[in-house]
C-alpha positions in Angstrom: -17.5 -21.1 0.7 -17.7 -22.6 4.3 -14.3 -21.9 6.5 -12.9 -18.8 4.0 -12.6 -16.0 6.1 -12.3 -12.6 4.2 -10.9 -9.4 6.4 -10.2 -5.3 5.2 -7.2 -3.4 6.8 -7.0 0.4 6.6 -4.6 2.4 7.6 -2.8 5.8 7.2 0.6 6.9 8.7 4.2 8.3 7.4 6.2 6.4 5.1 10.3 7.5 4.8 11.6 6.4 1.7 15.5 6.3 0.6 15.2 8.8 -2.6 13.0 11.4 -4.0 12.9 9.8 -6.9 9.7 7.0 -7.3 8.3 5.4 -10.4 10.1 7.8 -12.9 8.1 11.1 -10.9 10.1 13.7 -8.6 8.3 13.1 -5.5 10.7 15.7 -4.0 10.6 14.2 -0.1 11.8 11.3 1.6 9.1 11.6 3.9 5.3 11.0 2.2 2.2 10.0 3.6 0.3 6.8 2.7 -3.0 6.1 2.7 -3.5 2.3 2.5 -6.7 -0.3 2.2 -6.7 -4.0 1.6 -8.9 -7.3 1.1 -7.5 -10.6 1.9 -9.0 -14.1 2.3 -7.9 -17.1 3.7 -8.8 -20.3 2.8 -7.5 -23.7 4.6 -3.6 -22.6 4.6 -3.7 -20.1 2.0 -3.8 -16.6 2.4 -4.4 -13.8 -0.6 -3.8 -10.0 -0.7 -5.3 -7.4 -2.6 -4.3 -3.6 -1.5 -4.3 -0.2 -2.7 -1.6 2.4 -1.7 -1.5 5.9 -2.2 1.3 8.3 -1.4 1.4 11.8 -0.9 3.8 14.6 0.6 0.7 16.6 1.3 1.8 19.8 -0.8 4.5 19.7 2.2 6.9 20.8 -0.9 5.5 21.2 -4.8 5.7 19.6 -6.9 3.7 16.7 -5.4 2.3 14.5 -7.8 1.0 11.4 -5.9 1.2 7.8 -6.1 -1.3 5.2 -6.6 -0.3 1.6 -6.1 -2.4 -1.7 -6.1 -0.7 -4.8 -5.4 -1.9 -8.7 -5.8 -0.1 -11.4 -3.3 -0.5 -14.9 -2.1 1.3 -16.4 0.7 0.8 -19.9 2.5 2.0 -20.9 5.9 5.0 -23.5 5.8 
């Protein structure tokens, strides 16, 4: 497809969230880890997302089950 231009984004850094309570799982800190990669193309105006999350305390404190997260998003420029 001539003019789509598709780009990855990695990253990795500390996440804070509000509780220690996520998706129905004692995560028991507010501070976790995430690990994140994505895919996105843009075509003419459009932009779409596809990225994958993972959290983690890091066995900071037990129990530490981990979260895995994939997410699907379109936005276009106004």
């Amino acid at each position: 497809m001539a003019g789509n231009r598709v780009f990855a984004e990695f990253g990795i850094g500390l996440s804070l969230l509000d509780g220690t309570k996520f998706a129905g799982k004692n995560i028991t800190t507010h501070y976790q880890f995430e690990d994140r990669i994505g895919i996105a193309m843009k075509f003419g105006d459009r932009e779409q997302h596809s990225e994958s999350f993972h959290y983690s305390n890091a066995g900071i404190k037990k129990p530490n089950p981990g979260l895995d997260f994939i997410s699907l998003s379109y936005s276009r420029a106004l």
